[in-house]
DRENTORKOL-3810 file (N, C-alpha, C; in nm, 4 decimals):
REM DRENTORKOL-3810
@n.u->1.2383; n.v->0.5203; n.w->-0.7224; ca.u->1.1416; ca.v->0.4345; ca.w->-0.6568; c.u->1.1068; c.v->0.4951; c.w->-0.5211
@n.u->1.0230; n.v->0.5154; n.w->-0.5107; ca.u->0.9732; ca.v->0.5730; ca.w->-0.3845; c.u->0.8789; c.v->0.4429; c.w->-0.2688
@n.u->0.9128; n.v->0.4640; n.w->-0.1553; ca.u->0.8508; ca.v->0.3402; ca.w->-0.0913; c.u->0.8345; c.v->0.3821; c.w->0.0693
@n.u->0.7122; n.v->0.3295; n.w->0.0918; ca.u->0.6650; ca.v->0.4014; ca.w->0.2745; c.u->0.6245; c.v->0.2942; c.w->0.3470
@n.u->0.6586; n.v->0.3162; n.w->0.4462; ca.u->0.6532; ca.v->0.1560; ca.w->0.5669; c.u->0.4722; c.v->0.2050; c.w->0.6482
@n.u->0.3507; n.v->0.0905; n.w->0.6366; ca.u->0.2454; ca.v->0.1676; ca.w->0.6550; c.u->0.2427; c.v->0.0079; c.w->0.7571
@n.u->0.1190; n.v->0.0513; n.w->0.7947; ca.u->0.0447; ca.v->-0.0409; ca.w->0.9024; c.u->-0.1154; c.v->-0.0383; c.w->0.8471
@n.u->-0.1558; n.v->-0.1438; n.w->0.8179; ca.u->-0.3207; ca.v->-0.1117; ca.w->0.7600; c.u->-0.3682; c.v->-0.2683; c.w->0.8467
@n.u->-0.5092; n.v->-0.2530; n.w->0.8640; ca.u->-0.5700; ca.v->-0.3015; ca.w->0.9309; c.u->-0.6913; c.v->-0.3084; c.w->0.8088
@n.u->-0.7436; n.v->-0.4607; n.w->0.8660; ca.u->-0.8330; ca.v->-0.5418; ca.w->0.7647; c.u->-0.9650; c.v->-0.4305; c.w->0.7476
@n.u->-1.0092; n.v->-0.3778; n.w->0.7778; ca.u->-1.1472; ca.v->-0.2317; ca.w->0.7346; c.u->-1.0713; c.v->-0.1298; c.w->0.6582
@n.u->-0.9556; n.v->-0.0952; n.w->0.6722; ca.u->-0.8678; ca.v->-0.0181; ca.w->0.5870; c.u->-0.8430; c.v->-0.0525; c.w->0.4075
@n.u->-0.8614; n.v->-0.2108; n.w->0.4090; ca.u->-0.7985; ca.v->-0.2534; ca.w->0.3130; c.u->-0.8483; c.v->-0.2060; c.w->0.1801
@n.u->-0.9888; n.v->-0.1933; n.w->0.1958; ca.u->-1.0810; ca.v->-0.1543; ca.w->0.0844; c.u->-1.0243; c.v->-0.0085; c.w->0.0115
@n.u->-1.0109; n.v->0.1007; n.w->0.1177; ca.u->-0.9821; ca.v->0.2103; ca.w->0.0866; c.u->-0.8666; c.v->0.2466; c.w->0.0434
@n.u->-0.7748; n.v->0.1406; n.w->0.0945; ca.u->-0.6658; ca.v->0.1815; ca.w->0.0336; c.u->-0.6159; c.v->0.1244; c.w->-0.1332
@n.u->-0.6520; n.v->0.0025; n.w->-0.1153; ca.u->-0.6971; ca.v->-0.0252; ca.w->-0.3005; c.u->-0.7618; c.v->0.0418; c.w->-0.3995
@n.u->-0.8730; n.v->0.1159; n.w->-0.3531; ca.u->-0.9810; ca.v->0.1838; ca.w->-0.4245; c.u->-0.8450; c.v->0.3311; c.w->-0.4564
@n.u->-0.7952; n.v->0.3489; n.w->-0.3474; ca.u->-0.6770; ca.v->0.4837; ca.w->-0.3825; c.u->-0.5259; c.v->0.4614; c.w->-0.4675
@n.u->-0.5354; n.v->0.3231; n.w->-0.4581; ca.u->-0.4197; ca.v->0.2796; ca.w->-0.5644; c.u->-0.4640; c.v->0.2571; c.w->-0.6757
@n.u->-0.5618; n.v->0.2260; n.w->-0.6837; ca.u->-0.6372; ca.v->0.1886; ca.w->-0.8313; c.u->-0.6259; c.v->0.3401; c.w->-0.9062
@n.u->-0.6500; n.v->0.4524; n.w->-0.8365; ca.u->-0.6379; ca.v->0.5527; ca.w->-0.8805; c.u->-0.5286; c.v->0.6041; c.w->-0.9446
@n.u->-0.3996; n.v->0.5338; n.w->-0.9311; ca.u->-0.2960; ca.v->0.5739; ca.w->-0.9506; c.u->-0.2974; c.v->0.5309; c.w->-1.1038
@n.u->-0.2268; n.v->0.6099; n.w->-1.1644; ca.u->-0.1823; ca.v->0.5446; ca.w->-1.3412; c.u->-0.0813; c.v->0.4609; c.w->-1.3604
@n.u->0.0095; n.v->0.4550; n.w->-1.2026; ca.u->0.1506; ca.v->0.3688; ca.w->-1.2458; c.u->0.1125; c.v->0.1881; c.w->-1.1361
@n.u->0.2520; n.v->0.1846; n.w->-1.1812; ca.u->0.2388; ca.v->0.0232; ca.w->-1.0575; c.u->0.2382; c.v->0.0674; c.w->-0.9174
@n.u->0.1930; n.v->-0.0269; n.w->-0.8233; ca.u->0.2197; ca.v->0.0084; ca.w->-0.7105; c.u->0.2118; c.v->-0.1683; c.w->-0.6430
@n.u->0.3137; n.v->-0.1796; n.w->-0.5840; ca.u->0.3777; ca.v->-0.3171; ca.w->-0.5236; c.u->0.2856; c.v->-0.2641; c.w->-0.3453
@n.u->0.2605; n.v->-0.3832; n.w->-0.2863; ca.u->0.2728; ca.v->-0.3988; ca.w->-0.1218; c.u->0.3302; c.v->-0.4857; c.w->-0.1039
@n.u->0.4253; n.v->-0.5173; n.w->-0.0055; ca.u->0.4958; ca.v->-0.6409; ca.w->0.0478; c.u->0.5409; c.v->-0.6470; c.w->0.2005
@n.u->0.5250; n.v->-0.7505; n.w->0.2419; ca.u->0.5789; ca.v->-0.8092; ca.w->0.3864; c.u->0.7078; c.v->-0.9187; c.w->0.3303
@n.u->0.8257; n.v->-0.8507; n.w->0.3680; ca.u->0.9052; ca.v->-1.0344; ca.w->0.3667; c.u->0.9045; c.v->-1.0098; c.w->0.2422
@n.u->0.9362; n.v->-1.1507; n.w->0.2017; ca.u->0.9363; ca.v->-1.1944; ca.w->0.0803; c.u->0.7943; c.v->-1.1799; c.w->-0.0399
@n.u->0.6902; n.v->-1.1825; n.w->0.0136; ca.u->0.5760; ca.v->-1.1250; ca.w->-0.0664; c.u->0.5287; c.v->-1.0202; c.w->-0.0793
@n.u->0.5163; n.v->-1.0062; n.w->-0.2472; ca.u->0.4909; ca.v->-0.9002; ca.w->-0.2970; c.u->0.3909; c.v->-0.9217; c.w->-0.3880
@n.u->0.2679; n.v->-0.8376; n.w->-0.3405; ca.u->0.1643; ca.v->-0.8428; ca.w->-0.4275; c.u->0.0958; c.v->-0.6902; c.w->-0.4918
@n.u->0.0407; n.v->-0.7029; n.w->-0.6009; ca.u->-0.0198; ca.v->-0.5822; ca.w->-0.6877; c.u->-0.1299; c.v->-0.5087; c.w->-0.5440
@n.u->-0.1020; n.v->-0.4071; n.w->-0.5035; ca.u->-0.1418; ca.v->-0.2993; ca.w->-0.4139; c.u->-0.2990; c.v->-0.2831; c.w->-0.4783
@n.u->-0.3343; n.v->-0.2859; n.w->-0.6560; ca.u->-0.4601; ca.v->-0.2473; ca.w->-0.6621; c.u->-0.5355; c.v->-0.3557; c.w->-0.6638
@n.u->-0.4715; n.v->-0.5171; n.w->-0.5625; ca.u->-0.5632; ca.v->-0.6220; ca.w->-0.6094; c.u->-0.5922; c.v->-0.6503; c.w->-0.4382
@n.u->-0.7563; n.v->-0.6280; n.w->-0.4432; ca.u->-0.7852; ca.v->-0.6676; ca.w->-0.2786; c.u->-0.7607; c.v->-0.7865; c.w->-0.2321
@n.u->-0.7840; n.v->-0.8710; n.w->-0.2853; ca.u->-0.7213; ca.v->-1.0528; ca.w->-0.2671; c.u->-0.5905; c.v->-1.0108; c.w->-0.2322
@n.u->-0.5169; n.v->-0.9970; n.w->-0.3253; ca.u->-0.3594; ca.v->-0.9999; ca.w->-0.2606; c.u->-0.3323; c.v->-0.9158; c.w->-0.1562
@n.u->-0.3832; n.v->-0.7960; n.w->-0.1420; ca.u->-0.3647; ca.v->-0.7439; ca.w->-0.0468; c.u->-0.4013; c.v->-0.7864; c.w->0.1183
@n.u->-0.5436; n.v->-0.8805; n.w->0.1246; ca.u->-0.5929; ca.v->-0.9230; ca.w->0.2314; c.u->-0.4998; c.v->-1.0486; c.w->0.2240
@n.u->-0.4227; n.v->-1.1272; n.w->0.1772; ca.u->-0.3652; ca.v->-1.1980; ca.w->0.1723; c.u->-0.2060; c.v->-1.2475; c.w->0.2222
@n.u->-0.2025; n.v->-1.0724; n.w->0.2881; ca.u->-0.1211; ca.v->-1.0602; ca.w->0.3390; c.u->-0.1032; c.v->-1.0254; c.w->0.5013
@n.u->0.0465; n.v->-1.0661; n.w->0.6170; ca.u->-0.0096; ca.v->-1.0351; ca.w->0.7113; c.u->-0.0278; c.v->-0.9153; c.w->0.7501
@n.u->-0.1239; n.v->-0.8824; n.w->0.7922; ca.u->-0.1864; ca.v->-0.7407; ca.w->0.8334; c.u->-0.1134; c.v->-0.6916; c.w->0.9895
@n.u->-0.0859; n.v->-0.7754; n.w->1.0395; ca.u->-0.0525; ca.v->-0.7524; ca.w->1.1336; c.u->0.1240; c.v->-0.6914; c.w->1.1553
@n.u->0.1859; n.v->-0.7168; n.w->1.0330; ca.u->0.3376; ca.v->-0.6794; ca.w->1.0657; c.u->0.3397; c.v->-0.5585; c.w->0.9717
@n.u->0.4842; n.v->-0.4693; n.w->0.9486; ca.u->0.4912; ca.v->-0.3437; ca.w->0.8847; c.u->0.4814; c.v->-0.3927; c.w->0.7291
@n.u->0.4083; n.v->-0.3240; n.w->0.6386; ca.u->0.4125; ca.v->-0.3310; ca.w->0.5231; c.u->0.4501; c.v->-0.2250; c.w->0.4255
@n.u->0.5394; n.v->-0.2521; n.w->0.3380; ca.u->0.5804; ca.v->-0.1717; ca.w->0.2536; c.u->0.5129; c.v->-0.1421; c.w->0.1252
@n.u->0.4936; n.v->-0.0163; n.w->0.0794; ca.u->0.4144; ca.v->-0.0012; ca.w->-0.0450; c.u->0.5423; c.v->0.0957; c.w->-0.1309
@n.u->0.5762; n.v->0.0055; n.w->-0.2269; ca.u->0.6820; ca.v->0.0559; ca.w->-0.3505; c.u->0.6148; c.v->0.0653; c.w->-0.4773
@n.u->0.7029; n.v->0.2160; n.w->-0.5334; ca.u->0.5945; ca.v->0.2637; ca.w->-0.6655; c.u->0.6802; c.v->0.3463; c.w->-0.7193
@n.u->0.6900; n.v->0.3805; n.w->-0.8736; ca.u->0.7739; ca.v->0.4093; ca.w->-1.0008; c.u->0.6342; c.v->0.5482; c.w->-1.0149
@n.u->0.6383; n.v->0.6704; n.w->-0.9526; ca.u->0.5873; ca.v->0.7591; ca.w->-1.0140; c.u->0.4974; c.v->0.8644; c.w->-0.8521
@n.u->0.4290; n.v->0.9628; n.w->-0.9104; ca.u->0.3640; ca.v->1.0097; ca.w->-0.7945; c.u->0.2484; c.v->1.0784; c.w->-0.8578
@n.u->0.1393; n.v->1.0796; n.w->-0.7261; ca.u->-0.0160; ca.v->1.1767; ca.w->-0.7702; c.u->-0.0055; c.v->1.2042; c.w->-0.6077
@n.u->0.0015; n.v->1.3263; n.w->-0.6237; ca.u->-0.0316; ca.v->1.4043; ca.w->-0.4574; c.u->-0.1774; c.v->1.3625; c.w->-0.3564
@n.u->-0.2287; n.v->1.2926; n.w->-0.4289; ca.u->-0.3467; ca.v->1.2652; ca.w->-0.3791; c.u->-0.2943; c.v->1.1379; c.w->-0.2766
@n.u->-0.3011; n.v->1.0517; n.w->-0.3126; ca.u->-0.1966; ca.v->0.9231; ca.w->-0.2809; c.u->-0.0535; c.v->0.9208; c.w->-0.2027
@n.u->-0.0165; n.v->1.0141; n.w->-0.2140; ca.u->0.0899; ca.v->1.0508; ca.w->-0.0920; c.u->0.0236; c.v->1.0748; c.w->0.0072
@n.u->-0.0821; n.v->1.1967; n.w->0.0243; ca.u->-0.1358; ca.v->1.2730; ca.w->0.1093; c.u->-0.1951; c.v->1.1048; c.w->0.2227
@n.u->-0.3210; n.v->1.0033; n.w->0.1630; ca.u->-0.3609; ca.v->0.9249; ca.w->0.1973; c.u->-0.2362; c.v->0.8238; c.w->0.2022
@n.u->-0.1055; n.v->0.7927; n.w->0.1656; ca.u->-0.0617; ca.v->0.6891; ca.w->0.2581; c.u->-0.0140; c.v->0.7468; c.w->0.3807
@n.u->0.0498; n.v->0.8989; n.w->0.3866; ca.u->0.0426; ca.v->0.9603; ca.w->0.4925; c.u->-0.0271; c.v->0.9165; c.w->0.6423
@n.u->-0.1333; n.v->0.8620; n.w->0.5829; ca.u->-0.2359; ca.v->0.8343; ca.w->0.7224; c.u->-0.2165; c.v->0.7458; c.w->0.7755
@n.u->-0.1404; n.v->0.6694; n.w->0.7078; ca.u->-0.0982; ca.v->0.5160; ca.w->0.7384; c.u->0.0472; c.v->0.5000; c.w->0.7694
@n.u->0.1353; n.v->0.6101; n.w->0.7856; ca.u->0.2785; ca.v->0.5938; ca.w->0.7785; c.u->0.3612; c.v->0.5813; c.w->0.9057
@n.u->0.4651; n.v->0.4984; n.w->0.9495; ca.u->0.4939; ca.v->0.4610; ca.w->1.0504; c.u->0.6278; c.v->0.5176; c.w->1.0807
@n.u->0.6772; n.v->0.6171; n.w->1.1608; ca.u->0.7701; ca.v->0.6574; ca.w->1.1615; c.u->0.9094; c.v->0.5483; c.w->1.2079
@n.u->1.0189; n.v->0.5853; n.w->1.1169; ca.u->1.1275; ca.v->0.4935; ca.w->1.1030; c.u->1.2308; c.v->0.5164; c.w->1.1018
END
């Protein structure tokens, strides 16, 4: 399981769904106790944007590493 602590901001949200959607496997986001499907924009805006969020996922595409990269919060 691979998993990266990101920070995204509400204009971000679009792009980063549109890049999970890309993926062939699951991909979880969660704050806390909620955890919602990463390729669903509702759930994702549904969450607080404002604290660290985790994105957990069963697989890899270099493309999608490269772009959460941009978002990654050192820890």
């Amino acid at each position: 399981m691979r998993t990266h602590k990101i920070r995204l901001r509400v204009d971000e949200v679009k792009d980063f769904v549109a890049a999970a959607t890309r993926c062939d496997f699951d991909i979880d986001i969660s704050y806390n106790r909620f955890v919602v499907d990463a390729k669903s924009i509702v759930g994702v805006l549904g969450l607080d944007l404002n604290q660290i969020l985790t994105v957990s996922y069963n697989g890899y595409d270099e493309e999608f590493e490269d772009y959460l990269n941009h978002f990654a919060l050192a820890c």
